[in-house]
N, C-alpha and C positions, 0 to 999 in steps of 0.2 A: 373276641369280646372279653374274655379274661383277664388279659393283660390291660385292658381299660379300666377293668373293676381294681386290678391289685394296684394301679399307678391311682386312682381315687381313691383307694384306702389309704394308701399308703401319707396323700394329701392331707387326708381328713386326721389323720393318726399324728403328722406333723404339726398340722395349726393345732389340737387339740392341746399337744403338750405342750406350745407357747403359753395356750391362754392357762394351764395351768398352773405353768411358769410362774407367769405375770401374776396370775391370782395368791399364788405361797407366797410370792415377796413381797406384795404387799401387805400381806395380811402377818405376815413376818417385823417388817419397820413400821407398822404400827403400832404389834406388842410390845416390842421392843423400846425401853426409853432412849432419849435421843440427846446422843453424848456429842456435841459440837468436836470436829476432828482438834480444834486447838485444846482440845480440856484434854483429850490422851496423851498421857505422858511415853514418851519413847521406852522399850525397853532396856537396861542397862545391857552394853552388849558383854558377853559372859568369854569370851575366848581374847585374847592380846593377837592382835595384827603380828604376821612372821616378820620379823624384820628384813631387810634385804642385805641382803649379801651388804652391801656399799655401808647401810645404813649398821648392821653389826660392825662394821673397823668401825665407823663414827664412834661407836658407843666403846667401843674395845681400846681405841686411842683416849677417849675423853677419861675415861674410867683410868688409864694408865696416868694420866698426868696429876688426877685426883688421887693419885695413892704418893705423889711424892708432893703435891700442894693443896689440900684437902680442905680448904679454904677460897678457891680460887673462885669467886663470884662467877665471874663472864664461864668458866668450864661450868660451874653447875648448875644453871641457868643453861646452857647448850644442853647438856646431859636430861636435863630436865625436861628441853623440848623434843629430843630425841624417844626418850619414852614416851609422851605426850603424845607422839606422830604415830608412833605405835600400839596406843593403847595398852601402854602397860601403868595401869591404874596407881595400884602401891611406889612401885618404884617411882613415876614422875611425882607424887605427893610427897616421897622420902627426902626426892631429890630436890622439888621445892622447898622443901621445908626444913635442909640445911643450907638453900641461897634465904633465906627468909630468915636464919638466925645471923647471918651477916649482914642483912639489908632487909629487915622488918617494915620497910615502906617504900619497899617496891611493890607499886600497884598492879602491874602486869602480871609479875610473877604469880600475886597472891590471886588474879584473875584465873591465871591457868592451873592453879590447883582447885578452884573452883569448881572450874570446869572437870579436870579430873575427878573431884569428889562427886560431880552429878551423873557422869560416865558410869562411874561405880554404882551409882545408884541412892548415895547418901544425900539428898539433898537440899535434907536440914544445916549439913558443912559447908554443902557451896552456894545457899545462901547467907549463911554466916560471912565467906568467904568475899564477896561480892559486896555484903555491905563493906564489911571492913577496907578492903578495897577503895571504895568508893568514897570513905572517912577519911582516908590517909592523904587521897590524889581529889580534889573537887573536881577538876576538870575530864576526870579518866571516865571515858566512854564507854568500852568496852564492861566494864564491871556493873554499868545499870543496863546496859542492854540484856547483859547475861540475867542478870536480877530478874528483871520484865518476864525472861524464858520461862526460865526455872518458875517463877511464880504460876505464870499463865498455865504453863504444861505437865510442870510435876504436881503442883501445890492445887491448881484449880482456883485462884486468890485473882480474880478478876481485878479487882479494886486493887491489891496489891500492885499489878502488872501495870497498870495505868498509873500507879503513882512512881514507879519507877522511869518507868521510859518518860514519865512528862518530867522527871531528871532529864533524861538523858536528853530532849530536847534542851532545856535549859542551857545545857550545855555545849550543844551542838546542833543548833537548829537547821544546819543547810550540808551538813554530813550525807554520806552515800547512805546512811539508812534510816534518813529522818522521812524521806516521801514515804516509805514501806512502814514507819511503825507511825505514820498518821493515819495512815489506812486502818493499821488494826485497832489502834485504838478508836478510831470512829465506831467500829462493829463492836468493839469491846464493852464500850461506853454505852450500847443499845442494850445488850446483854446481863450489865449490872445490874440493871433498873428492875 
């Protein structure tokens, strides 16, 4: 008869501490204000990706033909995407931003320092970055899509977000990512109000 009583307490000791469970967490997200997961901004990640073996010669070769052609668009623009793949903040922005005193309207480029600067965490720069972008190329996608991000998830600018991406439709109405950012802005557009 014992081991009936300890297998029933033991019951009773288990559901007890679901419904307690249940009763903390709710009583938890109610206190709690209620932050929509798109309004949290990612954290800037803080450590640079090891590069790989393969991907170090990439950079040890490109770096080697920039010291005898230190001008050469297409190498720093590579170099530039080689730290970018790696998450090395500073240097893909350095490196962008001697392909950018050669070629000041290259949209892409100025996209992916953008991007680098939101990585970092700056990103008052990579919206600056994304408009400009976007000034220079009318047609360039990628630089209001980025815009919309940044707005929506660092900035918290609802309204911002929505007038970007309705750029980016503009310009791209049947793009791989025009069905996904009508969705968000439908919910987005509830959210303003």
């Amino acid at each position: 008869m014992r081991k009936e009583y300890a297998f029933l307490f033991i019951a009773i000791a288990f559901v007890a501490g679901i419904v307690v469970g249940v009763i903390a967490t709710v009583y938890y997200e109610e206190s709690s204000p209620a932050i929509p997961a798109a309004m949290k901004p990612p954290p800037p990640s803080s450590t640079p990706v090891v590069p790989s073996a393969d991907i170090q010669k990439q950079i040890s070769f490109l770096q080697s033909i920039l010291k005898d052609d230190p001008k050469n668009l297409k190498v720093l623009i590579e170099l530039g995407n080689a730290y970018f793949d790696t998450d090395q903040f500073d240097r893909a922005i350095e490196t962008y931003s001697k392909a950018l005193a050669i070629d000041p309207q290259n949209a892409e480029v100025r996209t992916d320092t953008g991007i680098m600067f939101r990585r970092k965490g700056d990103s008052d720069r990579a919206i600056a970055e994304f408009k400009r972008a976007a000034e220079m190329d009318p047609r360039h996608v990628n630089s209001r899509y980025n815009l919309g991000i940044v707005l929506l998830h660092d900035k918290g600018d609802i309204k911002g977000a929505i007038k970007a991406w309705e750029d980016y439709l503009k310009v791209e109405p049947a793009g791989p990512r025009a069905e996904n950012i009508r969705n968000q802005m439908a919910k987005l557009k509830g959210m303003a109000k």
